[in-house]
C-alpha positions as CSV (number, residue, x, y, z in Angstrom):
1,X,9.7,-18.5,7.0
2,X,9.2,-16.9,3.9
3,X,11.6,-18.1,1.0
4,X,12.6,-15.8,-2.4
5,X,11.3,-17.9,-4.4
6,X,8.0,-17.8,-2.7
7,X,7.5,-13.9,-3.5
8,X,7.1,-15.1,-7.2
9,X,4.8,-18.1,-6.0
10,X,2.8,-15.9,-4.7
11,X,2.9,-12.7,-7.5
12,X,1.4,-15.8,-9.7
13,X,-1.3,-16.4,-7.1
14,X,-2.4,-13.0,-6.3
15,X,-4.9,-13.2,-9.1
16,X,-7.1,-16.0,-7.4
17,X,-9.6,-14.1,-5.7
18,X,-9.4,-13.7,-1.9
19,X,-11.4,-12.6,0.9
20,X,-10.7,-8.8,1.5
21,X,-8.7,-8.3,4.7
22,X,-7.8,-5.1,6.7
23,X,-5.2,-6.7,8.5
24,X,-2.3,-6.4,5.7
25,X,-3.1,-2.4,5.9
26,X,-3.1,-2.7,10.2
27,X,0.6,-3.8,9.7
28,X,2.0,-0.4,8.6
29,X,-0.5,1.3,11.4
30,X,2.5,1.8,13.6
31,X,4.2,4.3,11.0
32,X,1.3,6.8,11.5
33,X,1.4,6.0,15.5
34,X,5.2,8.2,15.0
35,X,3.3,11.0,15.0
36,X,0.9,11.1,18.0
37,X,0.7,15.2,17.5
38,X,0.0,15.4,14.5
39,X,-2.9,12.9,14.4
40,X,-4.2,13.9,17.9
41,X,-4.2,17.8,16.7
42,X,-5.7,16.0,13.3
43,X,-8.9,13.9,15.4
44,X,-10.1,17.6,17.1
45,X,-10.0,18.9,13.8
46,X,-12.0,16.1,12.6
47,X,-14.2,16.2,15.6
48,X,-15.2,19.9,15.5
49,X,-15.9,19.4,11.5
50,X,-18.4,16.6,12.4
51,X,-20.4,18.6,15.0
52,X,-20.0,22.0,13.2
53,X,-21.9,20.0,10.4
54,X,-24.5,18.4,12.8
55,X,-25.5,22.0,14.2
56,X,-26.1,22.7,10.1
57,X,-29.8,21.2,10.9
58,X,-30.7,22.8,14.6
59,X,-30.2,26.4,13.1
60,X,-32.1,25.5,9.7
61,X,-35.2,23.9,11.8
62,X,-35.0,27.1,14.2
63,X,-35.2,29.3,11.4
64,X,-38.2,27.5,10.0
65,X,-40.2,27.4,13.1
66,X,-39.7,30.8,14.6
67,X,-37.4,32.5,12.5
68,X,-40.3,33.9,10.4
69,X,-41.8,35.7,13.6
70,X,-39.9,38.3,13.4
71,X,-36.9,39.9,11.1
72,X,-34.6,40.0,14.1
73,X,-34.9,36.4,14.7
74,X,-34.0,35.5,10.7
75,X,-31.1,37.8,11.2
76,X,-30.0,35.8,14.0
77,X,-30.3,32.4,12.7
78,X,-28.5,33.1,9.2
79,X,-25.8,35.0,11.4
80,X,-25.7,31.9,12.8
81,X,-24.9,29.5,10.1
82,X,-22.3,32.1,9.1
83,X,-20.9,31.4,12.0
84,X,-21.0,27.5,11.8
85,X,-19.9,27.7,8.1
86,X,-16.5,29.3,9.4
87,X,-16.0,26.9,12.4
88,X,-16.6,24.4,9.8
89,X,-14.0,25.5,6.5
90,X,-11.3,26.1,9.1
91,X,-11.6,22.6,11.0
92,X,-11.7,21.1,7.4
93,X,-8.2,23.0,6.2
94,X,-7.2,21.9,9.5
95,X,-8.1,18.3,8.9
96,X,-7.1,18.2,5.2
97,X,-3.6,19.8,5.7
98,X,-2.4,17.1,9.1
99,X,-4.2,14.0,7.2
100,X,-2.3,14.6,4.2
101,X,0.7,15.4,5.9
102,X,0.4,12.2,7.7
103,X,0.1,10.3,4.5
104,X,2.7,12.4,2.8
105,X,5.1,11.1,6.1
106,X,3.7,7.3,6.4
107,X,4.5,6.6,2.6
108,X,8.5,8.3,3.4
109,X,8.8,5.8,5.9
110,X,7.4,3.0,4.4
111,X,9.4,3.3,1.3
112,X,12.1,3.5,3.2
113,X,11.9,0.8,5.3
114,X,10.9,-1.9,2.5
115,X,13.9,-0.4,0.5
116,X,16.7,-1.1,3.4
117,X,14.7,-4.9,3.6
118,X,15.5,-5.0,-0.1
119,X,19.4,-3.9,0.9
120,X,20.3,-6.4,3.2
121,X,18.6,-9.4,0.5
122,X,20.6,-11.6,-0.8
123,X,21.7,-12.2,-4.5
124,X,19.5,-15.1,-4.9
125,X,16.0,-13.2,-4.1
126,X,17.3,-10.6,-7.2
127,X,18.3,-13.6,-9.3
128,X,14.8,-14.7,-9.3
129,X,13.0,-11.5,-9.3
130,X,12.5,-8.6,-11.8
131,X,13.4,-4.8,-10.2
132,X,10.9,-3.1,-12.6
133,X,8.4,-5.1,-10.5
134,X,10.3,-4.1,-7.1
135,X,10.3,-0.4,-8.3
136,X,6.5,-0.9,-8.9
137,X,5.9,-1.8,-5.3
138,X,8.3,1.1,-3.9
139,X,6.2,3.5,-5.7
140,X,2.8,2.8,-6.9
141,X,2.0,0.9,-4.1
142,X,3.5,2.7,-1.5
143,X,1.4,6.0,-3.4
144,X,-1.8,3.6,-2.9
145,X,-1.2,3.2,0.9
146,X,-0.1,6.6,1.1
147,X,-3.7,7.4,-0.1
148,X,-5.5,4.9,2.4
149,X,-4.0,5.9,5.6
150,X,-4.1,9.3,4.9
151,X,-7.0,10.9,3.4
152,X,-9.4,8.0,2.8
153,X,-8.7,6.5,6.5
154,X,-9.8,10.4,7.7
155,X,-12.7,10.7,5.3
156,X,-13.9,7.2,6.7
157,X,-13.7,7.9,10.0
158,X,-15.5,11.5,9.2
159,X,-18.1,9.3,8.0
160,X,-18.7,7.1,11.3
161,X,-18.8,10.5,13.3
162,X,-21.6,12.1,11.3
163,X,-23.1,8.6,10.3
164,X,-23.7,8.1,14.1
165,X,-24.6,11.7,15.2
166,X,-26.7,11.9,12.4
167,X,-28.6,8.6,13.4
168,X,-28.8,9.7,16.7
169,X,-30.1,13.6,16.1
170,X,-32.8,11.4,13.6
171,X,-34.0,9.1,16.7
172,X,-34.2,12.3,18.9
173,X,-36.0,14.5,16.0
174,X,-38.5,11.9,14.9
175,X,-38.5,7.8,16.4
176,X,-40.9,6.8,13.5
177,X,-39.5,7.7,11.2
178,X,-35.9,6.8,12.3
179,X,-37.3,3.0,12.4
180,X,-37.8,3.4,8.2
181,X,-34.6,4.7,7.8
182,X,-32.8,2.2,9.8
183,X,-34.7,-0.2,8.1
184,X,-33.3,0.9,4.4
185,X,-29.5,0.5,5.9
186,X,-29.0,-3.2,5.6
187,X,-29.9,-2.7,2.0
188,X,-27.2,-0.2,1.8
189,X,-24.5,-2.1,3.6
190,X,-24.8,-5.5,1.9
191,X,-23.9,-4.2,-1.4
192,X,-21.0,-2.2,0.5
193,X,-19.7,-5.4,1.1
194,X,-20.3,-7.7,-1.5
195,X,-18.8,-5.1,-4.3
196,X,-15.9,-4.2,-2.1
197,X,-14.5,-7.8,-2.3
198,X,-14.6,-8.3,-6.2
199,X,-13.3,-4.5,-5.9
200,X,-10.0,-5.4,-4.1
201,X,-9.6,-8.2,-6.3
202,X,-9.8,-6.5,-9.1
203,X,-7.7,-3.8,-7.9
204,X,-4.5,-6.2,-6.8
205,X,-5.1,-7.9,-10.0
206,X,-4.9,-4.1,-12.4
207,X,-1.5,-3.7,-9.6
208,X,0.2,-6.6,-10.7
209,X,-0.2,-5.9,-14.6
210,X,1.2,-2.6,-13.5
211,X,3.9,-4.1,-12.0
212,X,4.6,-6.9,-15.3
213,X,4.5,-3.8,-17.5
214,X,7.1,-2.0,-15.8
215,X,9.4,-4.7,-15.4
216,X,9.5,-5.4,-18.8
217,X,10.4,-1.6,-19.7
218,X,12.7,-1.5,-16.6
219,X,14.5,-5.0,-18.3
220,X,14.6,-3.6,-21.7
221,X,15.8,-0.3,-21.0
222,X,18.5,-1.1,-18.9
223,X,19.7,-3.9,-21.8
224,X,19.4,-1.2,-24.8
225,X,22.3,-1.8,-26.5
226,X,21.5,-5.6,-26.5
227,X,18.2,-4.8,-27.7
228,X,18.9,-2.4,-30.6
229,X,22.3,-4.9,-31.5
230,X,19.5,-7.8,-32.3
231,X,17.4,-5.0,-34.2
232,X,14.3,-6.2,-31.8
233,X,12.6,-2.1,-31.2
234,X,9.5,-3.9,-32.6
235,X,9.1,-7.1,-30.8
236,X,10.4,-4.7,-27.8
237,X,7.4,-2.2,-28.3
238,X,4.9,-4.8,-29.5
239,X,5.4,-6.8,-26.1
240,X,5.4,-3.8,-24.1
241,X,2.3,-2.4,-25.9
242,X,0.4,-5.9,-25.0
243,X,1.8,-5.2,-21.5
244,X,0.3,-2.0,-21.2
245,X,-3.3,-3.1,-22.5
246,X,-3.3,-6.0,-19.8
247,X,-2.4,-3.6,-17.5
248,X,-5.4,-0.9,-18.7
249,X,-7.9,-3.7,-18.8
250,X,-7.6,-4.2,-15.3
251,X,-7.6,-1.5,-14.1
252,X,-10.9,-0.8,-16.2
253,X,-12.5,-3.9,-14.9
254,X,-11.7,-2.4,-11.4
255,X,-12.8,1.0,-12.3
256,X,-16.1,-0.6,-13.5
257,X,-16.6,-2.7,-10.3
258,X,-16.1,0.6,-8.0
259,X,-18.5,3.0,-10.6
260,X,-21.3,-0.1,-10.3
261,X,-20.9,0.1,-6.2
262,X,-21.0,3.6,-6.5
263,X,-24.1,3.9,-8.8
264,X,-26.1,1.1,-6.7
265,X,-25.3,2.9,-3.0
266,X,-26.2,6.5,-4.6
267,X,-29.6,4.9,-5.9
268,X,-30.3,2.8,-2.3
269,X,-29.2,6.2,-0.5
270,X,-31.5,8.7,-2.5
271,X,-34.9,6.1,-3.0
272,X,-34.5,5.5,0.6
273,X,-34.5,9.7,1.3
274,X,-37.5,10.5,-0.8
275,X,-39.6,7.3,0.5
276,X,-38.7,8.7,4.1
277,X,-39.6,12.3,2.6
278,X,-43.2,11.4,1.7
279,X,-43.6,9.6,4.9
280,X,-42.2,12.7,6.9
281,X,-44.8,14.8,4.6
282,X,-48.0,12.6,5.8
283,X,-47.1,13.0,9.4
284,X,-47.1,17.3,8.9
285,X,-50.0,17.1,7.0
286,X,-51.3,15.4,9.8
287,X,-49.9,18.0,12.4
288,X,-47.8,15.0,13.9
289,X,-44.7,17.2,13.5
290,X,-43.4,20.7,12.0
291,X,-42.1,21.5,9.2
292,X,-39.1,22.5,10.4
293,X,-38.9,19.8,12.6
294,X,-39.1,17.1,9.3
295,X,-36.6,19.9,7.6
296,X,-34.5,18.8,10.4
297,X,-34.9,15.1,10.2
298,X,-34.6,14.8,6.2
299,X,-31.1,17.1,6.9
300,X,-29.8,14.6,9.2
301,X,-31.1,11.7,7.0
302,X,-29.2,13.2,3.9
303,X,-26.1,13.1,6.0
304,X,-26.6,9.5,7.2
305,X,-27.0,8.3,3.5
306,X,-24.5,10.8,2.3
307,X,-21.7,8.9,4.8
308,X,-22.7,5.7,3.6
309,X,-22.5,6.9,0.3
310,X,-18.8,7.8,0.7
311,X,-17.7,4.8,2.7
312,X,-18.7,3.0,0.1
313,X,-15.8,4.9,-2.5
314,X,-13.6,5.0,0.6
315,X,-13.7,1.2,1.6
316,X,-13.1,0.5,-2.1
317,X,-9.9,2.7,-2.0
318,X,-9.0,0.7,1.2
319,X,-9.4,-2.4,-0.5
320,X,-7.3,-1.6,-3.1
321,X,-4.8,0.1,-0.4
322,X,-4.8,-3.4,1.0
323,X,-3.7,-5.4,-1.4
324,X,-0.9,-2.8,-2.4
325,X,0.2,-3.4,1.3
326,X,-0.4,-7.1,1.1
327,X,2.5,-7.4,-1.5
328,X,4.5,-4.9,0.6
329,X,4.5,-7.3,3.1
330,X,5.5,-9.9,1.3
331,X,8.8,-8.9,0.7
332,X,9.3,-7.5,4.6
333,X,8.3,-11.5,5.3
334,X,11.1,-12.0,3.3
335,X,14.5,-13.5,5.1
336,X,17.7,-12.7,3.6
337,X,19.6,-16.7,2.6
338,X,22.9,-15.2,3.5
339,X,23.0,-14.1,7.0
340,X,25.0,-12.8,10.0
341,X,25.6,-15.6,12.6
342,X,24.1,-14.9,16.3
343,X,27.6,-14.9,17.6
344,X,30.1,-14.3,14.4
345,X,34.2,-14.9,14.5
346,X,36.4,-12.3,13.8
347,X,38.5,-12.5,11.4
348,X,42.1,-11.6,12.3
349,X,43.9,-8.8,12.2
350,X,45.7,-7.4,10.7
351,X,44.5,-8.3,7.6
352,X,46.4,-11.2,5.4
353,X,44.2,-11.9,2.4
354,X,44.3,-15.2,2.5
355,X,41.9,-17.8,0.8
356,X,41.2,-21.5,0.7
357,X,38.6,-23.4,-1.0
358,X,38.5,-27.0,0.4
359,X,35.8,-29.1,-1.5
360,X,33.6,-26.9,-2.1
361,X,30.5,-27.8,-4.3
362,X,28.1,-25.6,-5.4
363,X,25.1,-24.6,-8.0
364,X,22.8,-21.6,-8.7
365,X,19.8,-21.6,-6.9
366,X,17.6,-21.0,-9.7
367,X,19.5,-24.3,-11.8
368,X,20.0,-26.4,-9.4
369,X,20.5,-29.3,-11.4
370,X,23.7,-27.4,-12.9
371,X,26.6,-27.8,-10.6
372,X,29.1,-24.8,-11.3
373,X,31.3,-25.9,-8.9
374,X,32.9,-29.7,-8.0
375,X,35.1,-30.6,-5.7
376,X,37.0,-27.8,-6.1
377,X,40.1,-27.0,-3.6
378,X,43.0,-24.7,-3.9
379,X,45.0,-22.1,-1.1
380,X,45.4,-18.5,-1.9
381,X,48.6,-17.4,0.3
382,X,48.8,-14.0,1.4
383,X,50.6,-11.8,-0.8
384,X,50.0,-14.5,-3.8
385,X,48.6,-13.4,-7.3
386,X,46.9,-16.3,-8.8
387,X,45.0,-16.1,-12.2
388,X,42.1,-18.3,-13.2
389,X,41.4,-18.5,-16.5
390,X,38.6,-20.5,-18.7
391,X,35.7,-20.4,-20.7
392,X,32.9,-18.7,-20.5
393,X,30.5,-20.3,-17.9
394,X,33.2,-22.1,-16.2
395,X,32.6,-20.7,-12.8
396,X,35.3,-18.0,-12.5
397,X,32.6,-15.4,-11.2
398,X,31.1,-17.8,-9.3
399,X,34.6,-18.0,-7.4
400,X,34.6,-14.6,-6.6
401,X,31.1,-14.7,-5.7
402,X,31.5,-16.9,-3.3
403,X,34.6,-15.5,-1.5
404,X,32.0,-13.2,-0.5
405,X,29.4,-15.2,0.2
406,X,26.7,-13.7,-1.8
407,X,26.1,-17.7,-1.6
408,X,26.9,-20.7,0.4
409,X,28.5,-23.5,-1.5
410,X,26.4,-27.0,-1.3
411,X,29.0,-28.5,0.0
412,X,32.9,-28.1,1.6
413,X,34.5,-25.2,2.9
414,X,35.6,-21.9,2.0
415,X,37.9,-19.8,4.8
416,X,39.3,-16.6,4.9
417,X,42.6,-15.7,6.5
418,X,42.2,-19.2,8.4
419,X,38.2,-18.3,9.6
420,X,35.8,-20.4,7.6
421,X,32.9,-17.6,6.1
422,X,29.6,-19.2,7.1
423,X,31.4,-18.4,11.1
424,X,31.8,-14.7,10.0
425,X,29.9,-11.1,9.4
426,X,29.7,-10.8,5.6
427,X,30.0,-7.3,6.4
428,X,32.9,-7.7,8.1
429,X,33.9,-9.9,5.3
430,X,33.1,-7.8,2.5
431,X,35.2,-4.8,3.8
432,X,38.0,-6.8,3.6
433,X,37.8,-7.1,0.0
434,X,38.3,-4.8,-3.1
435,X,36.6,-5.6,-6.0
436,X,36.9,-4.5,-9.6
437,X,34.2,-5.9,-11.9
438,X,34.9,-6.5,-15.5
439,X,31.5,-5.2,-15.9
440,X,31.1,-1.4,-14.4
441,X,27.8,-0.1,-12.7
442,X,27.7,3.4,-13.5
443,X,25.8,4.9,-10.7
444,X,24.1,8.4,-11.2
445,X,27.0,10.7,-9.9
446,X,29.1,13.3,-10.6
C-alpha cells in the first residue's frame, strides 16, 4: 500500500534515472477504450491515409514507364494522383479531428478522476504535500498525456502502417535492394532506443522542476499578506527566479537530448536513401530494372525512413508522456489514512450532539515526536456549550479536528452520540457537524 508520505519519497527519487516503461501510460488506456466509436471511425480513417499514401508510388512508376507513350495515358495518371491526393487530405482531417478529440476527452477524464482521488484524501497527505505541485500534475501533466494518447499515439501507429507497407511494396519492387535497406534499419533503431531513455529521464526530471516552481508561487501567492508584512518581494522573487531557471535548464537538457535523436535518425535515414539510390542507379544502368520501377522503390524507401524518422520524435513525446503519467499514478496508488469501515455503525437518530473524549492521545503525523494531545478525557452532553480556551498551540484545533476524524488519535477513544468514530462513516459523521472556522476560505463565488 502506498503511504502519503511516500509520494514525497518518491518526488525526491524521480530524478535517478530509470528504465523507460510504457506500462505507466497503458494504465490510463481504458479512458480512450470509453469511446469505441470514435477510435474505430478514427483507425479507418488512419487506414485509408496509409494506403492512399502507398498508391502515391504505383501511379508515379506507371507514369514513368508508360505514361510517356502517349498524352492520354499522362492525363490519366496525373488525374490519378489528383484523385489519391483527395482520398488522402480528407482521411487525414478525418484522422486529425477524432484523434484529437480523443485526447481532448481522455485528459477531461483523467483530470477528473485524479482530482476526486485527491477529494476523498485525507488531511495528512495535504499536510505533507505542496498543492502548487498537485496543480502541476492536474494540468501540465495531464496536457502531456493528453498529447501522447492522442496525436502522437495516432502518428505512431500511422508510422507502423506505412513503415510495414512500405517494407513490403520495397521487397515486392526490388528483393536486392530491399536486403540493403533492411540492413541500414538496426542502425536506425538502436539510437531510437538508447536516446529515448536519457530522453524520458530528462523529461520527468524538466516536469518536476516545473512542478517545485509552481509550488513555490502557488505557496507564496496564497500567503501574500504574510509575505509583503515581513517585506520579503525580493527573497520571494529571487527564489522563485532560481526556481524558474532550474526548471528551464531541464527542460533545455531535454530539449537537447530529443534535437540530438532527432539530428542522428534524419542523418542514418537520408545516408542510408542515397547509398540505396546509387545502388538502385547501377542496377538501371545495367538494365536490371526501370526507371520507374527504382522511382518506385526509392519512394517507398523515403517513406520507410521517413516513419522511422518520426517515431523517433514520437517515442520521445511518449517518454515524456510516461513519466507525466507515472506521477499521475502515484497519487491514484495513494490510500486515503482515514477511511470508511467495511460495515460502518450508524449513528443514532435523531441527532443529540453528544461528545466524549476518553484518553485519547494523539500527535501530528508529520511531528510525531510532539504529542498535542495526552490523556485527555472530558463528556460533551447534548445541549451543553463548553468553551476551551488556551494558548496558542495548545491543541484546541486539534480537538475539533479530531471530532471529525480528519485523524485518528494514537491512542483512547473518541465517540459521538454514544458511537465511537473509527466504527462510523466520516461522511455520515461530518454531516452531523457545523463548523465555523476562525479562519474563512473564501471560495471563488458570487
Amino acid at each position: 500500500m502506498t503511504t502519503t508520505a511516500s509520494l514525497a519519497d518518491e518526488t525526491t527519487a524521480s530524478s535517478k534515472p530509470r528504465r523507460p516503461r510504457l506500462r505507466p501510460l497503458l494504465t490510463f488506456l481504458p479512458f480512450m477504450l470509453r469511446q469505441p466509436g470514435m477510435l474505430a471511425a478514427a483507425g479507418l480513417a488512419l487506414l485509408v491515409a496509409s494506403l492512399a499514401t502507398l498508391a502515391v508510388p504505383q501511379a508515379i512508376r506507371r507514369m514513368i514507364d508508360f505514361g510517356f507513350a502517349s498524352d492520354g495515358m499522362i492525363t490519366q495518371y496525373f488525374g490519378m494522383l489528383v484523385v489519391i491526393a483527395a482520398i488522402l487530405a480528407v482521411a487525414s482531417a478525418a484522422r486529425f479531428y477524432l484523434v484529437t478529440t480523443i485526447g481532448e476527452r481522455v485528459v477531461a477524464d483523467i483530470r477528473t478522476t485524479v482530482f476526486d482521488h485527491l477529494a476523498t484524501l485525507s488531511p495528512s497527505f495535504f499536510d505533507q504535500s505542496r498543492t502548487g505541485e498537485l496543480v502541476s500534475r492536474l494540468t501540465a501533466d495531464t496536457t502531456q498525456i493528453k498529447s501522447a494518447l492522442g496525436v502522437s499515439v495516432s502518428i505512431a501507429l500511422r508510422n507502423i502502417i506505412m513503415f510495414a507497407g512500405a517494407v513490403t511494396m520495397m521487397v515486392i519492387t526490388s528483393p536486392q535492394l530491399s536486403l540493403y535497406v533492411v540492413g541500414a534499419i538496426p542502425l536506425l533503431v538502436l539510437p531510437l532506443v538508447a536516446f529515448g531513455r536519457n530522453v524520458r529521464r530528462r523529461s520527468r526530471a524538466a516536469q518536476d522542476r516545473l512542478a517545485d516552481a509552481t509550488a513555490y508561487a502557488s505557496e507564496n501567492i496564497q500567503a501574500v499578506r504574510t509575505m509583503q508584512s515581513f517585506t520579503a518581494e525580493a527573497t520571494v522573487t529571487r527564489r522563485f527566479n532560481a526556481a524558474a531557471e532550474e526548471a528551464f535548464a531541464s527542460a533545455r537538457d531535454a530539449n537537447k537530448a530529443r534535437a540530438i535523436l532527432t539530428a542522428v535518425i534524419i542523418f542514418l535515414v537520408f545516408a542510408s536513401v542515397v547509398a540505396v539510390l546509387w545502388a538502385g542507379a547501377q542496377q538501371v544502368l545495367a538494365g536490371t530494372i526501370t526507371a520507374g520501377r527504382l522511382s518506385q522503390f526509392v519512394l517507398y524507401a523515403v517513406f520507410a525512413a521517413s516513419s522511422l524518422s518520426q517515431l523517433s520524435e514520437v517515442w520521445s513525446e511518449i517518454s515524456q508522456a510516461s513519466g507525466s503519467a507515472e506521477r499521475l499514478g502515484e497519487i491514484l496508488a495513494i490510500t486515503p489514512d482515514i477511511k470508511a469501515p467495511e460495515r460502518p455503525l450508524a449513528l443514532p437518530e435523531p441527532p443529540r450532539g453528544e461528545v466524549a473524549f476518553v484518553a485519547v492521545r494523539f500527535a501530528y503525523p508529520s511531528r510525531a515526536d510532539a504529542r498535542v494531545l495526552d490523556d485527555v478525557t472530558f463528556e460533551v452532553a447534548a445541549g451543553e456549550k463548553v468553551a476551551i480556551v488556551g494558548p496558542s498551540g495548545s491543541g484546541k484545533s486539534t480537538l475539533f479536528a479530531l471530532v471529525q476524524r480528519f485523524y485518528d488519535p494514537q491512542g483512547g477513544v473518541i465517540r459521538f452520540d454514544g458511537v465511537p468514530l473509527n466504527e462510523v462513516d466520516p461522511r455520515a459523521l461530518r454531516s452531523r457537524i457545523a463548523l465555523v472556522p476562525q479562519d474563512v476560505a473564501i471560495f471563488a463565488a458570487s
